[in-house]
N, C-alpha and C positions, 0 to 999 in steps of 0.2 A: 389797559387804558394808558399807563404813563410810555407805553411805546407810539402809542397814538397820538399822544401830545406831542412826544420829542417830533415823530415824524410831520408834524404841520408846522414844529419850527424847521428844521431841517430843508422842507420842500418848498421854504420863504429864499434860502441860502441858495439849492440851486436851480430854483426856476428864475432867480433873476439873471443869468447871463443868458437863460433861453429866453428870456423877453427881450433880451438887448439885442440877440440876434435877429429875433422876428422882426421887429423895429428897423434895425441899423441896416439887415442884410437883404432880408425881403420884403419888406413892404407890407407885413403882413401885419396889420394892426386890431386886426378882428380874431386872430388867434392870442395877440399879442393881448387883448384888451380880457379875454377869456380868462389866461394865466394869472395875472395882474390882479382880475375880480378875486381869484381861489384864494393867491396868495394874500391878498388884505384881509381878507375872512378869516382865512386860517391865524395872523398874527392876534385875533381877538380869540378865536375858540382856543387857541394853547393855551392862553390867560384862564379864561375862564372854565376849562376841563379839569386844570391844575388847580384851583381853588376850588371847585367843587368837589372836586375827590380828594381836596386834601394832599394833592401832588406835588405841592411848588417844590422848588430843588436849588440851590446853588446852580448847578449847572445849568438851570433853564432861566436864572433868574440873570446868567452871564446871555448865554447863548439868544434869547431872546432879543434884547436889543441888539445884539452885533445883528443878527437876521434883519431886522427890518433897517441897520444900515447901509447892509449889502444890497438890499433892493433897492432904497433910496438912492446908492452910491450907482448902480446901474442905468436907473430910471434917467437921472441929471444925466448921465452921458449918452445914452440914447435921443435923450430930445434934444439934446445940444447938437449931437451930428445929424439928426433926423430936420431937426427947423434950422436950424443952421443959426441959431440965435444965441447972441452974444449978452442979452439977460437974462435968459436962461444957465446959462454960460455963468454969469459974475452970482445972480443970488443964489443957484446949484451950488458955486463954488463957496462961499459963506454958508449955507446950511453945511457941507462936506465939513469946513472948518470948525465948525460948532460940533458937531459928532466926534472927530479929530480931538478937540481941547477935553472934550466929555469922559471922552476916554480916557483920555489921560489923567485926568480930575480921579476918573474911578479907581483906576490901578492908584495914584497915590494914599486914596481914602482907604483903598485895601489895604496898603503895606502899613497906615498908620491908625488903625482900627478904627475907621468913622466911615464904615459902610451906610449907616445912613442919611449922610450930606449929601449922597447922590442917588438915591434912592429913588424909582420910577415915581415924577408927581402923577398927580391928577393933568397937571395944564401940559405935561411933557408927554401924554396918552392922546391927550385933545389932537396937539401937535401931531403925531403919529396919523391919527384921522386927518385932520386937514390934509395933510403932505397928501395920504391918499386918495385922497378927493381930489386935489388936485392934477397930482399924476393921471385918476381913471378919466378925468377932465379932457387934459393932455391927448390921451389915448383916443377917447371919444371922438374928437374932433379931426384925430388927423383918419379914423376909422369914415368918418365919416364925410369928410373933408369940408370941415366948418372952420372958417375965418375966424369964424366968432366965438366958437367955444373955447378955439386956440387964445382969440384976446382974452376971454374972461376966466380961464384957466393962469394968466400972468396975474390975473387980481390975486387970486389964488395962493399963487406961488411968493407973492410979497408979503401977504396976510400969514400963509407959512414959514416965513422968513423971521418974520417979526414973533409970533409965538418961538422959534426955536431960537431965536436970539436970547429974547426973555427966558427961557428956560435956561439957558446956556448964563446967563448972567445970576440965574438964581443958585443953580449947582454953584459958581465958582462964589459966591460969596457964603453959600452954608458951607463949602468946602474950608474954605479961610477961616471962619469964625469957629468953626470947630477944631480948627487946627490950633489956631492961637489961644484958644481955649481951654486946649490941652494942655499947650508948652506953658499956659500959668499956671495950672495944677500942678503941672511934675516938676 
């Protein structure tokens, strides 16, 4: 079973450059939108495989968000060059930021033992769904070639913006607070 889990993270990593291609190279958005479906599935069954069996791991517990920001991080430049859109473009490039600073946030709380100030919330899982709703939104629409799904996919993507801002605002202040926190104890 915990090979089973690693591989539905693992196939979150590289089935995002094959959606980028379908997307960016062929036009192909009903394969694309297929991949896409597995791969959002899969970021929730690794979770929940791993807690049910009692699997979670360090390594799954890293590797799992890097995975779904490698799709996220594909998704944004897919639809940027696929719609050719430049808000797509600015708030893609702000959620990319905010995963960026996160990371960074994390490796610091590693090396100063407050693993968890950045610990996966509940509202930063939400986020995770949204983004994907979003994106299957995205997909839907250019699959389908709806105006309108594509407009109401941008609601979307601001409503995803603003949960990952807030997330991103909340890691960096339990990161601070535990940091300063420490440096009066010691």
């Amino acid at each position: 079973m915990n090979y089973f889990i690693q591989f539905l993270t693992y196939f979150r990593i590289v089935i995002a450059p094959i959606i980028f291609i379908l997307i960016t190279l062929y036009d192909s958005y009903g394969w694309a939108l297929l991949l896409f479906f597995l791969a959002s599935i899969s970021d929730y069954w690794d979770g929940f495989l791993a807690r049910k069996y009692n699997l979670e791991s360090i390594l799954g517990e890293v590797l799992d968000p890097i995975a779904d920001k490698i799709l996220v991080t594909f998704l944004i430049l897919a639809l940027v060059i696929s719609l050719s859109s430049s808000f797509i473009a600015f708030v893609g490039g702000m959620i990319l930021v905010r995963e960026f600073w996160v990371a960074a946030l994390r490796n610091i709380n590693a090396r100063e033992d407050n693993i968890d100030a950045t610990k996966v919330t509940l509202l930063a899982k939400y986020k995770t769904f949204v983004q994907m709703i979003t994106f299957f939104i995205y997909i839907l629409g250019l699959y389908i070639e709806s105006a309108l799904l594509i407009f109401i996919a941008n609601f979307f993507l601001l409503a995803s913006l603003i949960i990952t801002l807030k997330t991103g605002l909340e890691y960096t202040m339990s990161t601070f607070n535990l940091t300063f926190k420490n440096k009066l104890n010691s």
